[in-house]
Steps between C-alpha positions, in 0.01 A plus 500: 500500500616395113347150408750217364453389160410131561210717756400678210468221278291348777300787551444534085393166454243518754378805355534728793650853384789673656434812599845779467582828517482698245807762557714185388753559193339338201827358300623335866130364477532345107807346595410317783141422343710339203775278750194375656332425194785273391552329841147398462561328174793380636334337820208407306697303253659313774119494660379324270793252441433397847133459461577306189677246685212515797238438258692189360505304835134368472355235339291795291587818327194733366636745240308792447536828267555701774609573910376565690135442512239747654364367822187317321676299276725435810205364654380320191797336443532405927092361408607285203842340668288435829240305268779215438644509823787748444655780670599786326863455663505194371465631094775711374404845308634610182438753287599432082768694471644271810361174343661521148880627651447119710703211377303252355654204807401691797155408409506176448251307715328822558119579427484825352179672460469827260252742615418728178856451344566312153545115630862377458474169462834290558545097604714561822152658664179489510344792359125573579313827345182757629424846459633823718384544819335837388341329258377242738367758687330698249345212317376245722422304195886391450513380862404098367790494266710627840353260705640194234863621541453485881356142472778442294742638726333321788601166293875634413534627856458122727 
């Protein structure tokens, strides 16, 4: 049974390999590798315009270097927002790429909390600054100045 693309994508990005036969002609193979290659880029791009706009609905946006995070600094992150009474459905994701293609007045009124990115500071939002959640996991140490931007976001955030 031949796999879709969009099954193959899905199967790729959760890591599971695809097993196939190996009497299978090799330039057929190349070709189809590269269409699906740039249908990826093509449905990620639209991906993450969509997620863009999900991630501006709440109140809060937390920009980080990069998506998506490894299951402990998912749970980090779920630990921190739960410590001032947030959900992590209710804080958009971004990664900094994302962040600096924004205009500047969809964020206005919005907290927005840099986790190991250079702070962009700008008067429409409130901008609030801590280290990478890898870092924050490594180095226990750099949890207090953490746990000031989530008092401060507690503040922003009633």
């Amino acid at each position: 049974m031949a796999l879709s693309q969009r099954q193959h994508q899905v199967l790729a990005e959760m890591g599971i390999p695809v097993w196939e036969r190996r009497d299978r002609d090799v330039s057929t193979e190349v070709a189809t590798e590269q269409l699906i290659a740039e249908e990826v880029i093509v449905e990620k791009t639209v991906k993450a315009e969509a997620d863009t706009k999900v991630a501006l609905q709440g109140r809060c946006v937390v920009v980080m270097p990069s998506m998506p995070m490894s299951q402990s600094e998912q749970n980090l992150l779920a630990a921190m927002l739960r410590t001032v009474s947030l959900l992590p459905e209710q804080v958009g994701l971004l990664d900094e790429s994302a962040f600096q293609q924004l205009a500047q007045d969809s964020l206005q009124r919005k907290v927005v909390w840099f986790l190991g990115c250079e702070e962009k500071t700008d008067n429409s939002y409130v901008s609030l600054h801590s280290d990478s959640l890898g870092n924050l996991l490594t180095e226990p140490n750099r949890k207090a100045v953490a746990w000031e931007a989530l008092k401060q976001l507690a503040i922003h955030m009633r």
